[in-house]
C-alpha positions in Angstrom: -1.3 -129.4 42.7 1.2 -127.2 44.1 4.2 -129.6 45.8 7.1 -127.6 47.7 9.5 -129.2 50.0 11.2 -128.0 53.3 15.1 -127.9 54.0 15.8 -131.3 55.5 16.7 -130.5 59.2 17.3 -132.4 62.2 15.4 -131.3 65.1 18.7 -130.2 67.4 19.8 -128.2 64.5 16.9 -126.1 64.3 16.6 -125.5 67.9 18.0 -126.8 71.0 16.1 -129.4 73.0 16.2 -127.5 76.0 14.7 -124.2 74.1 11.1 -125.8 73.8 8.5 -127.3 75.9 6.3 -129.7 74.3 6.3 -131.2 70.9 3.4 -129.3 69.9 5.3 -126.0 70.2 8.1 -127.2 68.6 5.9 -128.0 65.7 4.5 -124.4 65.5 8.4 -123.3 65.2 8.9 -125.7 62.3 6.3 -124.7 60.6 7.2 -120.7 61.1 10.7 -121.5 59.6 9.4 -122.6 56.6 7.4 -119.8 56.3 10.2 -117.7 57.0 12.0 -119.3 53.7 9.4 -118.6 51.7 7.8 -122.3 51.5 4.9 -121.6 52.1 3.7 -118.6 49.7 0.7 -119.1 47.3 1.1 -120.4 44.1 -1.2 -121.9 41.3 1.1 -124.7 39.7 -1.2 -127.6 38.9 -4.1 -126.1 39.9 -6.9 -125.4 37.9 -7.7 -121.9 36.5 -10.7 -121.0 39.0 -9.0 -123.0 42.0 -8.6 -120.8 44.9 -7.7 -121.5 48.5 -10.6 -122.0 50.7 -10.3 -119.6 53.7 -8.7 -121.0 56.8 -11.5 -120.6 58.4 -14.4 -122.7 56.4 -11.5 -125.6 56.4 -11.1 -125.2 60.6 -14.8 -124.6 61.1 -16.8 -126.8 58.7 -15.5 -130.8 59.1 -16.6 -134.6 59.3 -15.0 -136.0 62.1 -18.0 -138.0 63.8 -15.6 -139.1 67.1 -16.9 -135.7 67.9 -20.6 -135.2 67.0 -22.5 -135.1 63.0 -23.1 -131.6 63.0 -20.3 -129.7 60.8 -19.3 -127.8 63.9 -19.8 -130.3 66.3 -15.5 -130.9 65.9 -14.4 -127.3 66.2 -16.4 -127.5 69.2 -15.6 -130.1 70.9 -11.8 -131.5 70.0 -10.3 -128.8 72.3 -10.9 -131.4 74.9 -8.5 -134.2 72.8 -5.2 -134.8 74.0 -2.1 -135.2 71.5 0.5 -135.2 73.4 1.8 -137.7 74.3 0.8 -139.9 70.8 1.6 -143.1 70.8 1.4 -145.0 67.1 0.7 -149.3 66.9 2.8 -150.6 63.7 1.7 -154.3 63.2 1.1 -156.7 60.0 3.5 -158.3 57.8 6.5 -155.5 58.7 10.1 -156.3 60.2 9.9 -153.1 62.3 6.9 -153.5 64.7 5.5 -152.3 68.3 4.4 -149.1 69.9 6.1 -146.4 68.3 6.2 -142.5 70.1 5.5 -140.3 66.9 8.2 -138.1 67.7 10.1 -141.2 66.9 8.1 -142.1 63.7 8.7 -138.5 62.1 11.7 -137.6 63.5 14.5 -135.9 60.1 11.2 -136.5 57.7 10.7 -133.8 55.3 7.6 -132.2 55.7 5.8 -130.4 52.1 3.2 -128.0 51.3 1.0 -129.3 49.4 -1.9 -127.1 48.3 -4.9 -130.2 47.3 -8.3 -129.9 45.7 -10.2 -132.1 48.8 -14.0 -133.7 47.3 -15.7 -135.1 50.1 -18.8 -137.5 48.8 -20.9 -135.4 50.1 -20.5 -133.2 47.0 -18.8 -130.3 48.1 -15.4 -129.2 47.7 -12.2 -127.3 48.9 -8.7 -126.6 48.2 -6.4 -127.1 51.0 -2.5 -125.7 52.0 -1.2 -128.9 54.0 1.9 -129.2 55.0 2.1 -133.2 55.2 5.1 -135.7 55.1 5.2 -138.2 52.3 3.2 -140.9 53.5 5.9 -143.8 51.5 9.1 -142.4 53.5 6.9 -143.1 57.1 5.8 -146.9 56.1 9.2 -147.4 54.4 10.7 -147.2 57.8 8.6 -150.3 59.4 10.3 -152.3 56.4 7.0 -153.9 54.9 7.4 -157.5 54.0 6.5 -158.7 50.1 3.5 -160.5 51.4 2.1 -156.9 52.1 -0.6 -155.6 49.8 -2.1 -153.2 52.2 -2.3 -150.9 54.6 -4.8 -150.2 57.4 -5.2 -147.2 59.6 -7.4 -146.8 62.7 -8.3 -143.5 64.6 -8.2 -143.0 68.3 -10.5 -144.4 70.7 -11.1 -142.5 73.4 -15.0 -142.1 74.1 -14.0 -139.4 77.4 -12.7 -136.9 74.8 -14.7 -137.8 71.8 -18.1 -137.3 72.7 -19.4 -138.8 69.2 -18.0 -142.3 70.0 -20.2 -141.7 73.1 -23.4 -141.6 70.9 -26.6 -143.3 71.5 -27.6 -142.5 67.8 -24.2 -144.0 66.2 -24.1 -147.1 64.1 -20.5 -146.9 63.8 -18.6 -149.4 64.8 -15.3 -147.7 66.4 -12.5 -147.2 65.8 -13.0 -145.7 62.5 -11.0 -147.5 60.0 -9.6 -147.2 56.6 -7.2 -148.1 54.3 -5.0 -148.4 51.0 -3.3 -150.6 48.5 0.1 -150.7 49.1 1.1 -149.1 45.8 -1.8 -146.2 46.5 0.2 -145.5 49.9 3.4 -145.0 47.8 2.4 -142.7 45.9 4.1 -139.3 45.5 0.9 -137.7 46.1 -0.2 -139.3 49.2 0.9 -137.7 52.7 0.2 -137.6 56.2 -0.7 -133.7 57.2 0.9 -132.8 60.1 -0.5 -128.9 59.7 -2.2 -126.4 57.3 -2.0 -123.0 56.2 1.4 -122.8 58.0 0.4 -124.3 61.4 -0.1 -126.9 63.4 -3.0 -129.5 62.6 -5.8 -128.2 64.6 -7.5 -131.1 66.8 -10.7 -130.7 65.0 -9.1 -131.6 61.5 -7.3 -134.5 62.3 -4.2 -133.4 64.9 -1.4 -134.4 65.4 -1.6 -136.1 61.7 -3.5 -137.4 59.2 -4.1 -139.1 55.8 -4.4 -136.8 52.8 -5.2 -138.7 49.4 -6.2 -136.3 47.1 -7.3 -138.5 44.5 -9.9 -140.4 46.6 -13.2 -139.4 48.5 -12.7 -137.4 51.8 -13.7 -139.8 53.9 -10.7 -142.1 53.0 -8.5 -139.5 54.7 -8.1 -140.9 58.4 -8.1 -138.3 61.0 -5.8 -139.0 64.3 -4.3 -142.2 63.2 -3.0 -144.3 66.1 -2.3 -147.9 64.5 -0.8 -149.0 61.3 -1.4 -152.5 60.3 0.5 -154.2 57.5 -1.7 -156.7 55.5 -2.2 -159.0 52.4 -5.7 -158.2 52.6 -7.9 -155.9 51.9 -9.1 -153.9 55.1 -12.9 -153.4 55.7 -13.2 -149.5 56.2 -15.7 -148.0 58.3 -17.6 -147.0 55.3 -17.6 -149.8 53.4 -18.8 -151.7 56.7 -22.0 -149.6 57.3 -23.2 -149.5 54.2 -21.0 -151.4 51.3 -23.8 -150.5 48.7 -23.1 -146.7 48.9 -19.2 -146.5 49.9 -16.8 -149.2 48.6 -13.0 -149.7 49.3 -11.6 -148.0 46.7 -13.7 -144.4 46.9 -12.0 -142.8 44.1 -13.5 -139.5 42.6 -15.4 -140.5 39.4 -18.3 -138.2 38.3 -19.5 -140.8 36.2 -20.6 -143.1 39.0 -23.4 -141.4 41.3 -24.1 -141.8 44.8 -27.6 -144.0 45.2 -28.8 -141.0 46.8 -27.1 -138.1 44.8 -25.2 -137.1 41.5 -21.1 -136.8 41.6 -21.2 -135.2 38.4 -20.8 -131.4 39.8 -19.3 -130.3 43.2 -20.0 -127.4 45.6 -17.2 -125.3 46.1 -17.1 -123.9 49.5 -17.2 -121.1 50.9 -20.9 -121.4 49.2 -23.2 -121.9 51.0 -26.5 -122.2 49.3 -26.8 -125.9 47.0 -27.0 -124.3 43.8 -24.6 -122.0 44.8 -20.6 -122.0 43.4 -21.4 -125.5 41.8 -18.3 -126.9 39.2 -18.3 -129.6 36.9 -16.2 -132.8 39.0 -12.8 -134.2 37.9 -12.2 -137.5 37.2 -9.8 -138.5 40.2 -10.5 -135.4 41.5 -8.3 -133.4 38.8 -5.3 -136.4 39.2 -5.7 -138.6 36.8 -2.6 -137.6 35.0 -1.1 -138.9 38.0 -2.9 -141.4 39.4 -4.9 -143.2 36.5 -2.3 -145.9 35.9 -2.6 -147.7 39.2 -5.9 -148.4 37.9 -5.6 -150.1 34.8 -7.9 -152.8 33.5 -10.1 -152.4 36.3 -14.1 -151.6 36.0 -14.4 -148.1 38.2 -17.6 -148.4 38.1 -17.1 -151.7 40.0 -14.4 -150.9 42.2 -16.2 -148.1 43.2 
């Protein structure tokens, strides 16, 4: 895990309003000056010996996002079409600070990171990932959460004109796509909301203009396009877990020792491969956290709370 934080700066002091045209392009400048600093050079702290960084490519070309077809390159295709701007975020639940939200206003003088992730999807292939993501505790901290809150639930956009996967005759899912956290997961240092990688801008076919990152968990908890924030005692039914609770539970932490009923977890594919035998590794409990993470999981069956 490589963690390195950007100079906090208010928007007018890095450029004037006047000086840039959309928020989208003012992103790109962000992102360029901490570049410029330095922030966003390769490093190997907390990584593993043999992790490198998956070209920019594979991670912009080769993605789940279903809103936009099944195919791994159904989203680089297709999510040109998605608008971003403007993005409007829904805070509701048990939080004092509610409503619609413009997310301008949501991030606006939060400190974005690079953080360069190991990312396991269930499928059993693997990547490591330069995001540069704010941490996800400082943006619900802001909606002042209320003690009866336990959870948190996240829902994607809806918008079957520009996401030709929600469009599907052939899709059992039952959209929005939905997920969520424990509280206490969602505060975690290591948990963030991506706002770009390698240096840029979120591209539309990973997730744009943010989304979750939980490095510790399955990819598929890691919401893309996040519109609505819901604050809740209990436990949210993810998409997942709704389609087929036998195979995908709540919790979809890495664990090598419990298998997929169709597959083994016990090894990964590290991409670029592409062949199945091909760049295969043995996988981490937690994904390579469990220094980190293992704690918020004591006394529970993982096997169970799978």
């Amino acid at each position: 895990m490589l963690i390195k934080k950007s100079t906090r700066i208010s928007s007018t002091e890095i450029t004037p309003e006047s000086v840039y045209r959309s928020r989208r392009d003012f992103i790109g400048k962000s992102a360029a000056l901490i570049a410029g600093a330095g922030l966003l050079g390769r490093a190997n702290a907390g990584l593993q010996p043999d992790d490198e960084l998956t070209p920019e490519e594979i991670v912009t070309q080769y993605n789940n996002f279903y809103e936009f077809g099944t195919d791994k390159g159904d989203p680089v295709k297709h999510a040109g079409a998605l608008t971003t701007d403007p993005w409007t975020v829904t805070v509701s639940g048990a939080a004092n600070k509610t409503g619609e939200f413009a997310y301008e206003e949501v991030v606006k003088g939060l400190v974005a990171e690079e953080r360069v992730y190991r990312f396991r999807c269930v499928e059993a292939w693997s990547m490591v990932v330069p995001w540069l993501g704010i941490p996800l505790v400082d943006i619900l901290k802001q909606f002042e959460p209320t003690g009866s809150a336990k959870y948190v639930e996240f829902k994607t956009l809806y918008r079957p004109e520009e996401m030709p996967g929600q469009n599907s005759f052939f899709s059992s899912i039952d959209w929005p796509y939905t997920e969520g956290l424990r509280l206490d997961e969602a505060y975690h240092p290591l948990t963030i909301m991506a706002v770009g990688l390698y240096g840029k801008t979120l591209p539309n076919q990973n997730g744009a203009p943010w989304r979750l990152v939980v490095p510790w968990k399955y990819g598929f908890k890691s919401i893309k396009s996040i519109v609505s924030i819901r604050f809740t005692e209990q436990e949210p039914l993810n998409t997942w877990q709704q389609l087929q609770p036998s195979e995908y539970g709540f919790y979809a932490n890495v664990n090598p020792a419990v298998a997929h009923p169709r597959w083994s977890q016990a090894s990964e594919r590290r991409l670029p491969s592409s062949l199945f035998n091909q760049n295969r590794r043995p996988t981490l409990p937690f994904n390579g956290y469990a220094d980190e993470v293992a704690s918020l999981y004591a006394g529970m069956d993982l096997s169970k709370f799978y």
